[in-house]
C-alpha positions as CSV (number, residue, x, y, z in Angstrom):
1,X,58.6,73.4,115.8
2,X,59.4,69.7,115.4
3,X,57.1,67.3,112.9
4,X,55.3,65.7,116.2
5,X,54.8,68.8,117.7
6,X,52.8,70.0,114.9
7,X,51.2,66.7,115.1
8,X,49.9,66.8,118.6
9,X,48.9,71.2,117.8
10,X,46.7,69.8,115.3
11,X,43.3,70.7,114.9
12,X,40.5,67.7,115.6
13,X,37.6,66.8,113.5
14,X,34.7,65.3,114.5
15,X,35.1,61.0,113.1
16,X,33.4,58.0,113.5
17,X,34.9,54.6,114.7
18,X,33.7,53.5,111.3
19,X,36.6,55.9,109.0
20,X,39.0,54.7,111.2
21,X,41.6,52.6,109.4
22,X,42.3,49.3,111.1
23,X,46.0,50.2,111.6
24,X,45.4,53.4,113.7
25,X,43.3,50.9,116.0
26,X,46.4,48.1,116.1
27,X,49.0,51.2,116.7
28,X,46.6,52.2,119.2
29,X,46.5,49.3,120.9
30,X,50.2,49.0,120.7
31,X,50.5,52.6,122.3
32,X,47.2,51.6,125.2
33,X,49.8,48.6,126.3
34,X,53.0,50.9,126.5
35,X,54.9,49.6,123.3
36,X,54.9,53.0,122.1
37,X,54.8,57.0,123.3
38,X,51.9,59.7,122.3
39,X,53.8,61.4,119.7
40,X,54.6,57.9,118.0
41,X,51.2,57.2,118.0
42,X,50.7,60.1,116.2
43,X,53.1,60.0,114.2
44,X,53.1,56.7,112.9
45,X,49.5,57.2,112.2
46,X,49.8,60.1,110.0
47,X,52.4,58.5,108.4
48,X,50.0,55.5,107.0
49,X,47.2,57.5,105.5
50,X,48.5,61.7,106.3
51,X,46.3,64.1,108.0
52,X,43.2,61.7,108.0
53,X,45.0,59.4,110.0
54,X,46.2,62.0,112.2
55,X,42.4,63.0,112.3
56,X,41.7,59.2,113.2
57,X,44.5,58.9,115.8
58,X,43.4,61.8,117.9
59,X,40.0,61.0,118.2
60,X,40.5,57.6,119.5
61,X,42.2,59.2,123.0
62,X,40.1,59.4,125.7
63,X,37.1,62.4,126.5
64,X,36.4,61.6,129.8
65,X,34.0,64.4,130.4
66,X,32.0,63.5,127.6
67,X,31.4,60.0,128.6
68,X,30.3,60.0,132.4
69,X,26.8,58.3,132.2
70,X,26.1,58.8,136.1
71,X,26.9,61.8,137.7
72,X,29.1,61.7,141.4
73,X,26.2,63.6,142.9
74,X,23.4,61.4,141.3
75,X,21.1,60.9,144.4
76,X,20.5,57.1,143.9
77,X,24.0,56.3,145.1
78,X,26.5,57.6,147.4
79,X,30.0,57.5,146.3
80,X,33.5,58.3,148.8
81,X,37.1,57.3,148.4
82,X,37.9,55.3,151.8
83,X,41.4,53.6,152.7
84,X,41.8,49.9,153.5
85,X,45.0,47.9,154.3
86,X,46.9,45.9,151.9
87,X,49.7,44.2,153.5
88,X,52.2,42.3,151.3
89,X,51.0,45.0,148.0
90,X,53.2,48.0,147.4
91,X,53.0,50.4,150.3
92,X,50.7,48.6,152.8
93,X,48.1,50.8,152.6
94,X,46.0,51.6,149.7
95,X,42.6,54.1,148.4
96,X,40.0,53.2,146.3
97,X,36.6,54.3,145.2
98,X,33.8,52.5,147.2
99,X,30.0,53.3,145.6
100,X,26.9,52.3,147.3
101,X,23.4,52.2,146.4
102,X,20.8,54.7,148.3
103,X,19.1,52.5,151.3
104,X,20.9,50.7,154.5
105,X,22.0,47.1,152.6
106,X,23.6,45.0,153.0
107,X,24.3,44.7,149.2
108,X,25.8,42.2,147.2
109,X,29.7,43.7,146.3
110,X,31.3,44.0,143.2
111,X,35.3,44.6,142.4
112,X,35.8,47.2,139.9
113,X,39.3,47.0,138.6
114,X,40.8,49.8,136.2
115,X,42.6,49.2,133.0
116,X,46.5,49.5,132.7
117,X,46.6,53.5,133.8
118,X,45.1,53.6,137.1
119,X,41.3,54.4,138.6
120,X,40.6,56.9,135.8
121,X,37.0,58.5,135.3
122,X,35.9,55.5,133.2
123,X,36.3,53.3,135.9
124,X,34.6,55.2,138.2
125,X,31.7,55.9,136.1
126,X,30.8,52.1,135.8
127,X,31.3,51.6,139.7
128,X,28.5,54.4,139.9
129,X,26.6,52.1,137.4
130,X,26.8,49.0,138.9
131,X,25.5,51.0,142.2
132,X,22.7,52.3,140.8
133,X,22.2,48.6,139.6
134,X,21.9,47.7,143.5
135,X,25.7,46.7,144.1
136,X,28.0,47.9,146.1
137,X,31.1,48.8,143.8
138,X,34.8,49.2,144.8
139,X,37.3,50.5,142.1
140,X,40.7,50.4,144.0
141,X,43.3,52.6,142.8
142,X,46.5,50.7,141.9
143,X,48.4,53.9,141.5
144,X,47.4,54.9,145.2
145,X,51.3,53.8,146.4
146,X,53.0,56.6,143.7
147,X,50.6,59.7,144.2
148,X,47.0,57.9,143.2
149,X,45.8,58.5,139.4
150,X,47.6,61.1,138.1
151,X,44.4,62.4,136.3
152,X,45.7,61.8,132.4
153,X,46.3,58.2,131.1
154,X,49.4,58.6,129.8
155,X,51.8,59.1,133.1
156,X,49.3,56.5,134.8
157,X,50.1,54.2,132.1
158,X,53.8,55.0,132.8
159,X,53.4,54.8,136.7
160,X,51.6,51.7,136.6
161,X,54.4,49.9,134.8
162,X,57.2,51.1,137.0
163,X,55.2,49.1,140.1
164,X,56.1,45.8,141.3
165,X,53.5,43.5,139.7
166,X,53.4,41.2,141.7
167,X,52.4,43.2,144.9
168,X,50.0,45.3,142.6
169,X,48.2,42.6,142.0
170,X,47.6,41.7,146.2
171,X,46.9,45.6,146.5
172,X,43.9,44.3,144.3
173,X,43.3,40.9,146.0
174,X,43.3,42.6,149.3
175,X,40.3,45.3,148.0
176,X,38.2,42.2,147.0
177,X,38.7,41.0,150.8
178,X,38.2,44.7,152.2
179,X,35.0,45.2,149.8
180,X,33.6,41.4,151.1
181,X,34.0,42.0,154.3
182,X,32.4,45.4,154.2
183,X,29.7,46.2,156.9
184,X,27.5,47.0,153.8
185,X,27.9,43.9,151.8
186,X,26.1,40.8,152.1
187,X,29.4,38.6,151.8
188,X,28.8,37.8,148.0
189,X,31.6,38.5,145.9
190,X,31.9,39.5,142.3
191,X,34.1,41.3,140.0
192,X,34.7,42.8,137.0
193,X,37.8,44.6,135.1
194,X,38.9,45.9,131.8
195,X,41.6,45.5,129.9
196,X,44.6,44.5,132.4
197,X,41.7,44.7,135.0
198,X,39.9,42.1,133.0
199,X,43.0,40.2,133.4
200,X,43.0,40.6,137.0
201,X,39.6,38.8,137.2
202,X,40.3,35.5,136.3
203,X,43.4,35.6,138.5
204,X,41.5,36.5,141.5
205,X,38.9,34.1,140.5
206,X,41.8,31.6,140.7
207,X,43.2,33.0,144.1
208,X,40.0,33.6,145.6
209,X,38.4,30.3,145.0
210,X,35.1,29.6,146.6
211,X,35.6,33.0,148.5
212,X,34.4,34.7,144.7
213,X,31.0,33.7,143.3
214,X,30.5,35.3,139.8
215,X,33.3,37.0,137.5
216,X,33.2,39.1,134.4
217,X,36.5,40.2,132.7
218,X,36.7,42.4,129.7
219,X,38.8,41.7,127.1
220,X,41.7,40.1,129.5
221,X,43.9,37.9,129.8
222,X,43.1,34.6,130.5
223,X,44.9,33.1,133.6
224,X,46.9,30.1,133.3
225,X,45.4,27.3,132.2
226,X,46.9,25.0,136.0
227,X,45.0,27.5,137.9
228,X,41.8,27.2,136.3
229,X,41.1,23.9,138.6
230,X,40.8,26.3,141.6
231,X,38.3,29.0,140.2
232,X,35.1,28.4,141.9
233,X,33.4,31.2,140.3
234,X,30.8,31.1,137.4
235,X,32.7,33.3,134.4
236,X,31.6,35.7,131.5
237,X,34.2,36.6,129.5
238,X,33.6,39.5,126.8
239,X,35.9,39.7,124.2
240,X,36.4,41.9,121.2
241,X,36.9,40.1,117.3
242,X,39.7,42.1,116.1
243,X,42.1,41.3,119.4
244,X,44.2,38.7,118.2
245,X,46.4,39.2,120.9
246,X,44.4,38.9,123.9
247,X,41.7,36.2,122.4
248,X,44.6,33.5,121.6
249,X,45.0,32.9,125.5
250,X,41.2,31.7,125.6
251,X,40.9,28.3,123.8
252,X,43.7,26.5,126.0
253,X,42.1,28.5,129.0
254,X,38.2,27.4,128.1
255,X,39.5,24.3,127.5
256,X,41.2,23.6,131.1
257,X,37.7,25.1,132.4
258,X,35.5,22.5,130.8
259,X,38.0,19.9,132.0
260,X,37.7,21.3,135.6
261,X,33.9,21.9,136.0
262,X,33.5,25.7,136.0
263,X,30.5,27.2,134.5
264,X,31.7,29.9,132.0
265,X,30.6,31.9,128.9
266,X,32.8,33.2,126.2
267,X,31.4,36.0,124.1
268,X,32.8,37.4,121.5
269,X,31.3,40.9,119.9
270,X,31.2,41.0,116.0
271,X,33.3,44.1,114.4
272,X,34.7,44.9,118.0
273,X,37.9,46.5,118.8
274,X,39.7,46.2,122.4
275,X,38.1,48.4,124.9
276,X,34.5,48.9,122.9
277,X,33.1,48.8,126.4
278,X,34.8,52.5,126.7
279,X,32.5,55.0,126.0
280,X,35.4,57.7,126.3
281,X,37.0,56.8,123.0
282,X,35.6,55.9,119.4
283,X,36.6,52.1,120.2
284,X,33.5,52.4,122.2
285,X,30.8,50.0,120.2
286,X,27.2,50.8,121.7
287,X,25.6,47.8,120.5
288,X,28.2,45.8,121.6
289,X,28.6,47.3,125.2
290,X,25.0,47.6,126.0
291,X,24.5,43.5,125.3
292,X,27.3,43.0,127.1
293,X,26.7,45.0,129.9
294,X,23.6,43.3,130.7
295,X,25.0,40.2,130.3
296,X,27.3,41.5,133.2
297,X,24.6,42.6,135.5
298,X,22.3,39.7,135.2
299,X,25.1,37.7,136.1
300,X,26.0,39.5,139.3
301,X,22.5,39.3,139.8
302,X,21.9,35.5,139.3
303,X,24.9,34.9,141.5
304,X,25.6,37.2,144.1
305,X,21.3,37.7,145.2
């Protein structure tokens, strides 16, 4: 049996995001954004600090199971997987997850967009939060034109990255229009995504102009800072501290806000990793997602009533 093999067989121990060595995080974030396979990973991190970082390394991937916070059957929402067209995206037609709160509506609408692996539980657990929270959530599926999410996070990761860009990113402009324009929304617009997602938001915000009117993005990246004149939207922008690479895109971007008028917030969560929102993973910082999902939904809720 090969040295990685024996890596990935294993056994796991219970650890807390506190033992984990900063390193493991960085190489994790390095193997989250495709730089390097699961058995590097691995690898690499038992070879900084041996079996305990092998220890640290496998608890930081994902436990879906463990982390859904509202069930698909929960009786304050109702939650189906509808169709909608996307013309000019990667196959014309795309799927996504559309969650709506118990009553008749109409409700104000939120986007829901997934990280860099496709609509994953995660993602579809906080669509079924932000319904319960009175909104009516759409999480498309970026992966819907190569099979859908393939149900782990490692081939969506590698699915994802073998799609045209470009035309992924009007699959996901065309579910905003499709979740606006719903017969159960009120024709306020907001949206919120995570990771890549996150860095969706603020391009939609710039695409979508006045047509958005509140936007929250997780730990993205920020859009360029010529587009920022045409965001309409009021942002919130939550950001990890230890993410060097994704918070050195914000000062020239905060900056070309302020010089264009739009009303944003930057926050930034002390002793954060990348993707602490994710309860799935030991990146997951409770403190820090709890503030700064309420941040999120009193936004939604002071613009999109």
């Amino acid at each position: 049996m090969s040295e990685t093999a024996e890596l990935e067989r294993a056994p796991l121990r219970p650890i807390t995001q506190q033992e984990i060595d900063q390193r493991v995080y960085d190489l994790y974030d390095e193997y989250c954004h495709g730089g390097i396979d699961r058995r590097t990973f691995l690898a690499r991190s038992a070879a900084i600090v041996g079996i305990a970082g092998l220890a640290m390394a496998q608890a930081l991937l994902p436990r879906y199971a463990q982390a859904q916070t509202i069930s698909f059957t929960d009786s304050r929402i109702k939650a189906t997987y509808v169709n909608y067209p996307s013309p000019g995206g990667n196959s014309g037609n795309m799927r996504g997850y559309l969650v709506q709160p118990a009553g008749s509506g109409p409700f104000p609408a939120v986007l829901v967009i997934h990280e860099n692996r496709g609509l994953n539980p995660y993602i579809e657990d906080v669509a079924r939060r932000l319904a319960v929270d009175g909104f009516l959530a759409f999480a498309p599926d970026g992966l819907f034109p190569v099979g859908g999410y393939p149900g782990n996070d490692d081939d969506g990761r590698t699915l994802q990255a073998g799609l045209d860009q470009a035309k992924l990113r009007t699959d996901l402009l065309n579910g905003a229009r499709f979740v606006k324009a719903h017969k159960l929304s009120s024709g306020k617009l907001g949206a919120t995504g995570f990771c890549f997602g996150g860095g969706v938001v603020n391009f939609l915000a710039a695409s979508l102009g006045a047509d958005m009117q509140a936007g929250v993005p997780y730990y993205g990246v920020a859009a360029d800072t010529a587009s920022a004149a045409r965001i309409k939207a009021p942002l919130v922008c939550h950001l990890a501290e230890n993410d060097e690479r994704i918070n050195s895109t914000y000062p020239a971007f905060e900056a070309a806000l302020k010089a264009a008028g739009v009303a944003h917030q930057v926050h930034i969560y002390p002793g954060t990793q990348h993707g602490f929102h994710n309860n799935s993973t030991p990146r997951f910082q409770e403190a820090a997602a709890k503030l700064s999902w309420e941040r999120t939904i009193a936004h939604f809720k002071k613009h999109l009533a």
